[in-house]
C-alpha positions in Angstrom: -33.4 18.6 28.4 -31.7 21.5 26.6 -27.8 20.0 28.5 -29.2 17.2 26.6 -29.0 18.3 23.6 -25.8 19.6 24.1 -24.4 16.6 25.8 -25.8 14.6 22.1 -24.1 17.3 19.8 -20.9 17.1 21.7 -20.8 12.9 20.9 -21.7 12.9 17.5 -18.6 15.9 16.6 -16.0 13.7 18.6 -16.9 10.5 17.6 -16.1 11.8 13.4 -12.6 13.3 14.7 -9.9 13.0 11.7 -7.3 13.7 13.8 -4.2 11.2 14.3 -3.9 9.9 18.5 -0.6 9.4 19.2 1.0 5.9 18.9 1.3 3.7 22.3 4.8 2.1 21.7 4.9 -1.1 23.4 1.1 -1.3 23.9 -0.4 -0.8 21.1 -1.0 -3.8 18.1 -0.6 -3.3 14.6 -4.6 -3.3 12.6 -3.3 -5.3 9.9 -0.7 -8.0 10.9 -1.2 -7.7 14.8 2.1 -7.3 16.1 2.8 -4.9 19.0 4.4 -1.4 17.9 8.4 -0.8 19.2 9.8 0.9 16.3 8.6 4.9 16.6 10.3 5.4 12.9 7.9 3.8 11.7 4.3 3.0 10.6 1.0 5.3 10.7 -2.7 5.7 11.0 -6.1 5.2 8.9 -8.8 7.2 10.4 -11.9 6.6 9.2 -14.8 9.2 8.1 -16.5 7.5 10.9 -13.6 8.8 13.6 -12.3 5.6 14.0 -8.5 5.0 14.3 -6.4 2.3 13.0 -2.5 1.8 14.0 -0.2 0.6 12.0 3.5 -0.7 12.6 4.9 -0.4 8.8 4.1 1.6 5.7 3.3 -1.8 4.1 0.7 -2.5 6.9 -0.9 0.0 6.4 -1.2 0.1 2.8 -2.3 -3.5 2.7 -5.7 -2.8 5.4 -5.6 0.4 2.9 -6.7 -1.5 -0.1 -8.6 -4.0 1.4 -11.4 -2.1 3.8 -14.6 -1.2 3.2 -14.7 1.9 5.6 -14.6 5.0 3.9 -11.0 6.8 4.5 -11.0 10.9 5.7 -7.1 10.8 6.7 -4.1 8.9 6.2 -1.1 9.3 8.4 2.8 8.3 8.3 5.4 8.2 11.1 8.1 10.8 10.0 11.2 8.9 10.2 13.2 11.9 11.4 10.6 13.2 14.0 10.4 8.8 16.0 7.3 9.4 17.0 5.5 12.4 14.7 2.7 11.8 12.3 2.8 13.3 9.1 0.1 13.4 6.7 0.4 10.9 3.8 -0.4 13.4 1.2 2.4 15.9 2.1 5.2 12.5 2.6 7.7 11.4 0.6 8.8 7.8 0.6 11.6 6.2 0.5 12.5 2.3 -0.4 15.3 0.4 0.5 16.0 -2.9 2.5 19.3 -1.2 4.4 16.4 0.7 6.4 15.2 -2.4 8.4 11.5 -1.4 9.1 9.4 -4.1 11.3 8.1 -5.6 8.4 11.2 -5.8 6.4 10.0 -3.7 3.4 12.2 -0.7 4.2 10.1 1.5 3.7 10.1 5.3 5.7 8.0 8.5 5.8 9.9 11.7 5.3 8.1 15.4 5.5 10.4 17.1 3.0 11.9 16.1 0.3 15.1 17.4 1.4 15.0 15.1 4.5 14.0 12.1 1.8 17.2 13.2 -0.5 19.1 13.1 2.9 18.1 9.7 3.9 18.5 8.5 0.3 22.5 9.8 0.2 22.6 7.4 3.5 20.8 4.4 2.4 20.2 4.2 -1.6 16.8 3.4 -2.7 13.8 5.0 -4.6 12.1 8.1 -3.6 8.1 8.4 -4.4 5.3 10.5 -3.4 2.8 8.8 -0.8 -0.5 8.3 -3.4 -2.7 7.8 0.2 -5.0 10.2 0.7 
């Protein structure tokens, strides 16, 4: 009974993970406009303060299921365009705009962890710089 217990406690904790799971490129589908995820400079995650993970292909994918669920959000996520592959947390990204960026949905839209790396990318492509309002 008592490995029961355990066992029940051990459930509940994983099943409210935050934490971001890596991206299957290739096999994975996008939560919001369902195409399948090539592009590892781009997109992100919604987790849920449930545990539950959505996958996104493009910043404005995932802003879109954003403002339009009804599941409480504990973490938001961004691919770092410099690191194909990394998840950053949206709070601590800077954004940048600009159609010479060719992101899957055709927004141009990266991640960047740093400003610096944002003022880089800007110098290469134009554009507008913001900070990521996503939680």
């Amino acid at each position: 009974m008592k490995y029961l217990y355990v066992l029940m406690i051990f459930l509940l904790a994983s099943a409210c993970n935050t934490k971001p799971e890596p991206i299957r490129y290739g096999l994975d589908s996008c939560d919001e406009c369902r195409m399948t995820i090539l592009d590892k400079h781009f997109g992100g995650e919604i987790i849920t303060k449930k545990g539950k993970v959505y996958k996104f292909d493009a910043a404005e994918c995932l802003d879109a299921f954003y403002h339009h669920t009804s599941e409480p959000v504990a973490r938001v996520y961004f691919v770092d365009f410099n690191q194909p592959g990394q998840l950053i947390p949206a709070k601590d990204a800077f954004l940048l705009q600009d159609a010479k960026l060719h992101s899957p949905m055709g927004k141009g839209i990266a991640a960047f962890s740093t400003k610096a790396a944002a003022e880089n990318a800007w110098r290469e492509f134009g554009g507008k710089i913001v900070r990521c309002p996503l939680p």
